[in-house]
N, C-alpha and C positions, 0 to 999 in steps of 0.2 A: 391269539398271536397277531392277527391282521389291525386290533385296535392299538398295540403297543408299538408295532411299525408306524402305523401312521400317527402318533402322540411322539413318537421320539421325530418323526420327520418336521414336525411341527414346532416342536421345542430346540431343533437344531436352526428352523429360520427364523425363529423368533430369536432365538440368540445371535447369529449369522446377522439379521437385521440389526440389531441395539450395537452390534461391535461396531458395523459401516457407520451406524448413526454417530455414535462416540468419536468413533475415525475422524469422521467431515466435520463435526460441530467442536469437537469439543478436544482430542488425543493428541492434536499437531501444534495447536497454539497453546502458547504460554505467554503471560504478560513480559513487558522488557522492562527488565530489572537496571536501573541505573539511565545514567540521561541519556536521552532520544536526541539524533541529531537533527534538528528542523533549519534548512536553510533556505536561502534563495538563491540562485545560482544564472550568471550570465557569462556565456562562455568558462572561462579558468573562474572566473571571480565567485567566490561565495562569500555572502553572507548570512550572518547567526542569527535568527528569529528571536525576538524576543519574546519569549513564552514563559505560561505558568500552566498548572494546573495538567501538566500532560500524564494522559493515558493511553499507554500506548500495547500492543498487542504484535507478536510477527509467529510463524508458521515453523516450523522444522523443516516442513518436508517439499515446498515450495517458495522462492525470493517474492512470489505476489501475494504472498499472506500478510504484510505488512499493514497494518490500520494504525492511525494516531487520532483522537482529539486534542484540543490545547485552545488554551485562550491565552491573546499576541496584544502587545501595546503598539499596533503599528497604525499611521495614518496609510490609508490604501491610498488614497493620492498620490503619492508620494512612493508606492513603489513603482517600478519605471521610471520615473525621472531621475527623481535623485537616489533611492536604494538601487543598484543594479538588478534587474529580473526579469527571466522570459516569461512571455507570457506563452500558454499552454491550452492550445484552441481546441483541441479533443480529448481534454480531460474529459475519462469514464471512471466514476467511483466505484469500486467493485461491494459488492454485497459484506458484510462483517458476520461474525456467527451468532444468534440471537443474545447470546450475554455478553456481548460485548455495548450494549445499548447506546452509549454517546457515541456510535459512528451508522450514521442510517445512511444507505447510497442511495435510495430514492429521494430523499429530502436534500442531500447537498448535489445531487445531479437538478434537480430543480433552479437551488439556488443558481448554479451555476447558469443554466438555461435561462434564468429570468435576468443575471445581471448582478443581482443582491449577492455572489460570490466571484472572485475572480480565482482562477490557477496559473499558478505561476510550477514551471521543472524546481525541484526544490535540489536535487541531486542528482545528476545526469550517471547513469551507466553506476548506480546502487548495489548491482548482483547486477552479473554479465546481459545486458539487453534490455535491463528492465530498470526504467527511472523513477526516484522517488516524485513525488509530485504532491503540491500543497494547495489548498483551498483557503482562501481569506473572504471574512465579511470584516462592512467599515464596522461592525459591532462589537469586532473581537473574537469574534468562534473562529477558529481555525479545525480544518482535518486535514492528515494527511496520506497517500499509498501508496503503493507501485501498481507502476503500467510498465505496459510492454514499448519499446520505442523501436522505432525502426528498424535497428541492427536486431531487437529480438525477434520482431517481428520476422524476422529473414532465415535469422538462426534457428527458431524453432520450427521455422516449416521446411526446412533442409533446401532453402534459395543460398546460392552463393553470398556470401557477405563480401560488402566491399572495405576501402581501406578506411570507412569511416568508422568502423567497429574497431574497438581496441583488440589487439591480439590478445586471444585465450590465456598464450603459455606464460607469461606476464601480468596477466590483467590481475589485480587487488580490490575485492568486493570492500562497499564499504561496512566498520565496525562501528556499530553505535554508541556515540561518546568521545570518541576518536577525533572529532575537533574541536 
């Protein structure tokens, strides 16, 4: 009796374990079906990346599961001056789930760090508080995610939000493809 207790105890965490595993890496994301909106955005003004090759990934069950790769014909020079676009000084790439392979956040938080990438806000206030954000090299790789932005940052730790955050009862996440 005492060996069949503890085998089932054992084969209820081992399965218990592979669900969570499944859950986090693998149950929530599903590729995005249909075009990805990759932009640049300075104050109201956005413009439309021009990209190929996108692969793009987002979450069910959280707005910061968002990952994209893509390769852009843009001179990085040239954004800020004459393309409108902020640029975005605490861009943190967040981690992708191992099959998602063209988005490694150690390697474009580098890039970022060394220079060889710049981030620009790609789309301010994407799902309430949390901004899409893009990564460009002058080589053409692009990635893109959500971060948290200030207002989320406020919002999700229960700090009052001020009037710079869009009102909830109003507020319209954005849908991909939608412009």
């Amino acid at each position: 009796m005492g060996k069949f207790v503890v085998i089932a105890i054992l084969l209820s965490a081992a399965l218990a374990g592979g669900g969570l595993w499944y859950a986090q890496t693998r149950g929530y994301y599903a590729p995005v079906e249909g075009p990805v909106t990759l932009t640049l955005a300075e104050g109201d003004a956005l413009t439309t990346l021009p990209v190929e090759e996108v692969e793009a990934i987002a979450s069910s069950s959280s707005p910061l599961g968002f990952r994209a790769c893509f390769r852009h014909g843009l001179d990085l020079a040239a954004v800020g001056d004459e393309i409108p676009a902020e640029t975005m000084n605490d861009a943190a790439p967040t981690i992708a789930p191992d099959w998602f392979p063209c988005f490694d956040a150690a390697r474009v938080g580098e890039l970022l760090a060394t220079g060889e990438a710049r981030a620009f806000v790609a789309y301010k206030n994407a799902a309430y508080g949390v901004d899409r954000v893009v990564a460009l090299t002058a080589d053409g790789r692009g990635w893109a995610w959500h971060q948290l932005n200030d207002c989320g940052d406020k919002a999700y730790d229960g700090t009052v939000v001020g009037e710079e955050c869009p009102a909830r009862e109003t507020f319209e996440p954005l849908t991909e493809g939608q412009l």
